[in-house]
N, C-alpha and C positions, 0 to 999 in steps of 0.2 A: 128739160134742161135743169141742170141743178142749181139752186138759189146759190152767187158769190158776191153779191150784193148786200149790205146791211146798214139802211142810213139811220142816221141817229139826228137826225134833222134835215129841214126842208124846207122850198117853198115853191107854191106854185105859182107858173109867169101865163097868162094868156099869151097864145101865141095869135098876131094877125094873119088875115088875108096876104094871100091865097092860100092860107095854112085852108082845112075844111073847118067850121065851124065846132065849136067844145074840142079845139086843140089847147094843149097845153107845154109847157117847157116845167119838168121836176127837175128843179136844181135843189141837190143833196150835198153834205157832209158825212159820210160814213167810213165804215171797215168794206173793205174789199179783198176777197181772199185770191192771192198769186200764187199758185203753187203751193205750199203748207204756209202760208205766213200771211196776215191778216195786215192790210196797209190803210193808213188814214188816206181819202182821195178825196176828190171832190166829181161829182158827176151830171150830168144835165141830160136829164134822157124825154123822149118824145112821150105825151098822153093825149088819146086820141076817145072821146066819149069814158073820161076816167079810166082806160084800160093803158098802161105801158106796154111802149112798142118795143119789145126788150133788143130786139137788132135793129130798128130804124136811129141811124145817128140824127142830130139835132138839123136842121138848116133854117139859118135866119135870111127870111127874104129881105133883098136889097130894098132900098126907098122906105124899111118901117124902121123902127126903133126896138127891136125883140131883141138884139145883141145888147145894144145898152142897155136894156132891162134883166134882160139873164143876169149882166156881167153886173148888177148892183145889187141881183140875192145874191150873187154868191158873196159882193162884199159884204151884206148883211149879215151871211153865216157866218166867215169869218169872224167878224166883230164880236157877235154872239160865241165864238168861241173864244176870244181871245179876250173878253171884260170878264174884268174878277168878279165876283157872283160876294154880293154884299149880304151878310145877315144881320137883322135886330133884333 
């Protein structure tokens, strides 16, 4: 499959039980290519022993807190993109 993914930042979320153990949630800011055109997205995709599961979509088990975690990298990234970047 051809790479249309290209993040330009990240973070990685443990994911809990009953996830299997070294599960992860990669939640990214990058380029995503639709068709000929390259689009800003945001994406959350599954890591399973550091390997992405590039067609397994995300599922947050009910009773933990991995949804409110996800959904606070990504306000992290955001922020991170959207503070001016100070120089001295």
């Amino acid at each position: 499959m051809a790479k249309t993914f290209y993040p330009k930042t990240y973070i990685m979320v443990p994911a809990s039980s009953p996830h299997p153990e070294n599960t992860e949630y990669k939640v990214s800011i990058g380029e995503e290519i639709w068709g000929d055109k390259a689009h800003q997205v945001v994406k959350v995709q599954m890591v399973y022993n550091g390997e992405i599961a590039g067609r397994r979509s995300p599922s947050y088990p009910i009773g933990t807190d991995d949804l409110k975690r996800v959904q606070s990298a990504i306000d992290t990234l955001y922020n991170r993109m959207n503070s001016p970047v100070i120089e001295v």
